[in-house]
C-alpha positions as CSV (number, residue, x, y, z in Angstrom):
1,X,0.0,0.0,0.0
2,X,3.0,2.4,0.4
3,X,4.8,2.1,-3.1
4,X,7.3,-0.3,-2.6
5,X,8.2,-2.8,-5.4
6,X,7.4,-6.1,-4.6
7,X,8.3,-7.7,-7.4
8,X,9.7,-7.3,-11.3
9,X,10.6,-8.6,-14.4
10,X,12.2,-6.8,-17.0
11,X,13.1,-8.5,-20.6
12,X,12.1,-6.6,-23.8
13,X,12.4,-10.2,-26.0
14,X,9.6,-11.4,-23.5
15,X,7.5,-9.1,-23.0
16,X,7.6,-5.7,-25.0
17,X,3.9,-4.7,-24.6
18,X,2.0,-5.5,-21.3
19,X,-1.6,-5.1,-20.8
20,X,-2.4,-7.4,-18.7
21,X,-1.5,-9.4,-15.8
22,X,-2.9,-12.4,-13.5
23,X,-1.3,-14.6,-11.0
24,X,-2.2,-17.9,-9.8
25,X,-2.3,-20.6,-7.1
26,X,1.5,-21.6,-7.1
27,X,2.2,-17.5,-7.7
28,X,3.2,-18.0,-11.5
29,X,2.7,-14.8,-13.6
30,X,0.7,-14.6,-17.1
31,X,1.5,-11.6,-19.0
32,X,-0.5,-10.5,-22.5
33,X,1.7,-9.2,-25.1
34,X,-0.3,-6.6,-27.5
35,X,2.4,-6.5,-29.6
36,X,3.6,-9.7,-29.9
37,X,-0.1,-11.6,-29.6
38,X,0.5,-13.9,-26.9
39,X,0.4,-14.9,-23.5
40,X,3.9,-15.0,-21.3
41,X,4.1,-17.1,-17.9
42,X,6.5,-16.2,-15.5
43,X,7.9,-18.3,-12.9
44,X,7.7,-17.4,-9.2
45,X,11.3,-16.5,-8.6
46,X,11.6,-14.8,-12.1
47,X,14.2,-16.6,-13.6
48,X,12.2,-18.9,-16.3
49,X,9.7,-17.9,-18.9
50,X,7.8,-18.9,-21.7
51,X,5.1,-18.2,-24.3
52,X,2.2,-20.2,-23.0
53,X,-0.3,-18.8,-26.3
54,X,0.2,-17.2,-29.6
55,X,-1.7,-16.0,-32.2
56,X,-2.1,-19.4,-33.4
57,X,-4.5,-20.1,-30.4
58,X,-6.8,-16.8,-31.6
59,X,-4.6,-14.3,-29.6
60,X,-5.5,-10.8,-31.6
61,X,-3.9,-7.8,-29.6
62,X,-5.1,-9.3,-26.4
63,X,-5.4,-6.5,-23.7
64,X,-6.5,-8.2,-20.5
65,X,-6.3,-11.5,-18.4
66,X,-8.0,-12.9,-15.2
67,X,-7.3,-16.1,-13.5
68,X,-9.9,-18.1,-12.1
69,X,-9.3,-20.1,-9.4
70,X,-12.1,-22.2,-8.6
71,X,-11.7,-23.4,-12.2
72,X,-8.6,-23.1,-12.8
73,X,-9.3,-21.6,-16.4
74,X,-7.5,-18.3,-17.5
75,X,-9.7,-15.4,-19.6
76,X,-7.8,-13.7,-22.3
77,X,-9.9,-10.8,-23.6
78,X,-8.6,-9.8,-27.0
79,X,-8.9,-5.8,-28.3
80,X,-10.5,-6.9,-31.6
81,X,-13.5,-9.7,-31.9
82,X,-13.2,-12.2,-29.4
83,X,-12.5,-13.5,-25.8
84,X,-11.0,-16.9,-24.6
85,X,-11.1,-19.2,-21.7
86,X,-8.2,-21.5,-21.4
87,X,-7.9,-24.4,-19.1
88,X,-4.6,-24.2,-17.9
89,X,-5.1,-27.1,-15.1
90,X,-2.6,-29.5,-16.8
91,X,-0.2,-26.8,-16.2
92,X,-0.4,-27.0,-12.2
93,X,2.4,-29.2,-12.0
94,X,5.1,-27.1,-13.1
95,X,4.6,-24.5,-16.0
96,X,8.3,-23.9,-16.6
């Protein structure tokens, strides 16, 4: 609540764009790219990362994300035409 930087991740080839962020049960980080038309999850401590979905998987500029828990389903909401809701459970083990 004061200001102070918590966490951080900086790394232009991964992420250049950023509009949205959502973090899950075991605290790893998705990230939507507008620019580059995916999604990025980041591991906890930071040091591992990887494109979880592209434009390939309907990505179009996509803008915002939200995690849900109960479900364990993430919601990528693209700027143009459409949303998607992607069950992600088969990644609890270990994304990265």
């Amino acid at each position: 609540m004061d200001g102070t930087t918590i966490w951080s991740f900086k790394d232009d080839t991964v992420i250049a764009n950023p509009r949205g962020i959502a973090v899950e049960d075991m605290e790893n980080v998705y990230i939507t790219n507008g620019d580059q038309n995916n999604v990025t999850v980041i591991s906890p401590d930071r040091t591992q990362s990887k494109q979880l979905l592209s434009q390939a998987d309907g990505l179009k500029i996509p803008t915002a994300t939200q995690y849900d828990r109960k479900q364990n389903r993430l919601l990528v909401a693209n700027y143009v035409e459409k949303a998607f809701l992607f069950d992600i459970s088969y990644l609890n083990k270990a994304i990265i």
